[in-house]
Each structure stands twice: as C-alpha cells, then as structure tokens.
C-alpha positions, 0 to 999 in steps of 0.5 A: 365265342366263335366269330365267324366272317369277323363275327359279331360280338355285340362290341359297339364301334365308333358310334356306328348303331343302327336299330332294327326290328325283328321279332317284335324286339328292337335290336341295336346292331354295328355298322357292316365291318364291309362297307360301314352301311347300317342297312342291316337285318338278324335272321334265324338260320340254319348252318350245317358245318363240315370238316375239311380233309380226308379226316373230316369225313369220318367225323359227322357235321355238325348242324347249328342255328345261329342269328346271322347278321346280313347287311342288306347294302353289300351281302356280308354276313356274319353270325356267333355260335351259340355257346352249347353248339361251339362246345359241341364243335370243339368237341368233334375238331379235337376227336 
C-alpha cells in the first residue's frame, strides 16, 4: 500500500503501543516515528490529492478518505490509501 509521511503499516516497533479509543473500538497504534510519543489519535479525513507539473493539470484530482494517524505531541501524520483509491491513484499517474 501507498504509505504517505512514513505511513502506517500497522508493523508494531520495538514494543512501542499505545491504545487508543476511537469509534467506540479500542485500536492499538505505533509510537510517533517523529518524536517516539504514544500520544496519538486515528481521524476520518478527506485528502484531495493533485499532480504536479504542467502535466497533472490535465488530469483530474483525486479525492480520498483515508485514517489518518495524528500524533497529538508533535503534529506528525501519516495515513494509508485504501486499496480501491490507490488503484485509482496509479491508474491516473500512468495516464
């Protein structure tokens, strides 16, 4: 999968976890890969994604609705496409 900001693959690190709430599900997420703090949150987001160039203005954007991992310490974030909007993605990049 696309990993955007160093994504988050959901591989677990050096016994960094940290358990949130969010949606009434208790997730289990990995440490900030920017400051180490386990002081993190999933939201729902909204990502409208535009190619760069002279090129990418021909082709349209494409909008997706990633989680995004925000760590409430330092500001990083980091999210994974999901699987039909990254087809979706490598379909227009190769157009």
């Amino acid at each position: 999968m696309l990993l955007a900001g160093g994504g988050f693959n959901g591989v677990m690190g050096a016994g960094l976890v940290a358990e949130i709430k969010a949606d009434r599900e208790e997730k289990t997420l990995m440490a900030c890969r920017s400051c180490g703090s386990e002081n993190q949150t999933e939201l729902g987001a909204e990502i409208n994604i535009h190619f760069p160039g002279r090129k990418g203005l021909d082709k349209p954007a494409v909008l997706v609705f990633p989680k995004l991992v925000v760590c409430l310490d330092c500001g990083f974030a980091q999210f994974t496409l999901p699987e039909a909007e990254l087809l979706l993605l490598g379909e227009r990049v190769a157009a």
